[in-house]
C-alpha positions in Angstrom: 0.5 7.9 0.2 -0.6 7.1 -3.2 1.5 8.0 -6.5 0.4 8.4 -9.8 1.7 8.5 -13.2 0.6 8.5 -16.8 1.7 8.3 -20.3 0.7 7.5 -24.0 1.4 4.5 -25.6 1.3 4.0 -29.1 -0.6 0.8 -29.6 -3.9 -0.1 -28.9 -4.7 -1.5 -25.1 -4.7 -5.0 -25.9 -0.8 -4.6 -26.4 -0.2 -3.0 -23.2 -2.1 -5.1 -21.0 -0.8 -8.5 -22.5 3.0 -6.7 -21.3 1.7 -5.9 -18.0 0.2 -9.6 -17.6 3.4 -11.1 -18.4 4.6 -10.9 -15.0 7.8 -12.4 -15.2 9.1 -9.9 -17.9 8.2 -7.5 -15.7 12.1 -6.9 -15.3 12.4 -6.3 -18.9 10.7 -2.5 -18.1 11.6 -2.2 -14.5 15.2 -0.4 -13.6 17.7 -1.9 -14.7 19.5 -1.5 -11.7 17.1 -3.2 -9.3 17.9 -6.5 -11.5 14.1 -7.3 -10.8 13.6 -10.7 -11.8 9.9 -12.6 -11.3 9.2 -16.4 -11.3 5.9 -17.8 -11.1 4.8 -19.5 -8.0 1.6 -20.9 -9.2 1.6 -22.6 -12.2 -0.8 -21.8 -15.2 -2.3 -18.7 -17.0 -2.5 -14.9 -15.4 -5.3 -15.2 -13.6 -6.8 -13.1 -10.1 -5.0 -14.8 -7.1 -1.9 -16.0 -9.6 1.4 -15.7 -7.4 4.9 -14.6 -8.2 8.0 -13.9 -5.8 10.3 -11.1 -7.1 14.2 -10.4 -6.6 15.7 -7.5 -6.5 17.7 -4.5 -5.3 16.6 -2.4 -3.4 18.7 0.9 -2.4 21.4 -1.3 -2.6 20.0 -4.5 -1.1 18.8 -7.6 -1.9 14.8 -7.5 -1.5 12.5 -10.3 -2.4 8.5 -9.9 -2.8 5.6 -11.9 -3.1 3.2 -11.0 -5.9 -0.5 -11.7 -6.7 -2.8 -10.6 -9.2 -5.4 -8.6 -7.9 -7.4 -7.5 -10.6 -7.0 -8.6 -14.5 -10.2 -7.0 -16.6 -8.7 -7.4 -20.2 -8.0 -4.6 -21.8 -9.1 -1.6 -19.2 -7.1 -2.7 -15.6 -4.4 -4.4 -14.4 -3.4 -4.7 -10.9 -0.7 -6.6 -8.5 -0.1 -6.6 -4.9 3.1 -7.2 -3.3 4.2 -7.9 0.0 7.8 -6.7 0.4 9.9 -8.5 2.9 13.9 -6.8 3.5 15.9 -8.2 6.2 15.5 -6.3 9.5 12.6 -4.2 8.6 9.1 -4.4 8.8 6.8 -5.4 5.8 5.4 -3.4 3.5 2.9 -4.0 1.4 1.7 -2.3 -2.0 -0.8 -2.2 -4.9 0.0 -1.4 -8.6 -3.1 -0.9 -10.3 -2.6 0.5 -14.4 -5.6 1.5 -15.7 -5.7 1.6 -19.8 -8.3 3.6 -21.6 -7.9 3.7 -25.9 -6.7 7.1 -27.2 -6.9 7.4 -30.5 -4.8 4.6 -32.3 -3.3 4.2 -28.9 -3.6 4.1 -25.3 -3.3 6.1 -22.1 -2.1 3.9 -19.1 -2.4 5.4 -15.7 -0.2 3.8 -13.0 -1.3 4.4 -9.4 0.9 2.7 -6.3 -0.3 2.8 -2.8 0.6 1.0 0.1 0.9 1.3 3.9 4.6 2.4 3.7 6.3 4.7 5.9 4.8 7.8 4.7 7.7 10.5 6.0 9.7 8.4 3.5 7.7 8.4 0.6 7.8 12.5 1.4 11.5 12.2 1.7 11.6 9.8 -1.2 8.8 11.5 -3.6 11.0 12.4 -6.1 13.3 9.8 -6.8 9.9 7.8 -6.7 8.3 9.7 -9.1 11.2 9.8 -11.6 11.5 5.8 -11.1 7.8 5.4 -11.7 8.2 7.7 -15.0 10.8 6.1 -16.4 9.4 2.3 -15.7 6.0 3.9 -17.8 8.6 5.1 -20.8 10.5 1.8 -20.5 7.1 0.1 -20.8 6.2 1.8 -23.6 9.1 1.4 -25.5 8.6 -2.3 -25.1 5.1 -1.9 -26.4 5.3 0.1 -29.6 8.9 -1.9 -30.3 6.5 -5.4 -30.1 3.7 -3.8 -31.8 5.7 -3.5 -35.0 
């Protein structure tokens, strides 16, 4: 089951995709109560095949992640799978793929997540995913346009 989610950001798509690429700021935008943090596993630049591991909660439990960049087309897409790994459960694995097109002085970023989750719980879940996903998009905008001044 794929979600989706867009907003306008303030600033032109350069700005938002150099956020996005930062992956171990990602926790600066995430929710704050998942305390995501994200270290780099292989060292240098973003690149396609760079990987990260993630920490976090999730509903209430520790979860780690491993990350890799999957697409990076500077300034239009920007896309990361993970491979999500909670004690006693099967694997699940995701893509996050924002797509940023210029909008006047600014830019509209559309999010899209799809994995092979269990999907009776992303039907169960839909909207406490969907207000999650909307409010990471606000957060990431407010980092934007507050870095863009």
């Amino acid at each position: 089951m794929a979600f989706r989610w867009k907003a306008q950001v303030n600033a032109p798509p350069e700005s938002v995709f150099d956020v996005l690429a930062d992956m171990p700021n990602h926790g600066s935008w995430a929710n704050p109560k998942a305390k995501l943090a994200v270290h780099e596993v292989s060292a240098g630049p973003p690149a396609v095949g760079s990987k990260y591991r993630s920490d976090q909660i999730f509903f209430g439990k520790p979860n780690t992640a491993d990350l890799e960049i999957v697409a990076l087309e500077r300034p239009r897409k920007f896309a990361y799978s993970v491979s999500q790994r909670a004690e006693g459960k099967k694997d699940v694995h995701l893509t996050h793929t924002f797509t940023l097109a210029p909008a006047g002085s600014g830019t509209t970023v559309e999010r899209v997540t799809d994995g092979d989750g269990n999907p009776l719980l992303g039907l169960v879940f839909y909207p406490a995913i969907k207000s999650d996903g909307s409010a990471q998009l606000k957060r990431l905008k407010a980092k934007v346009e507050g870095s863009a001044r």
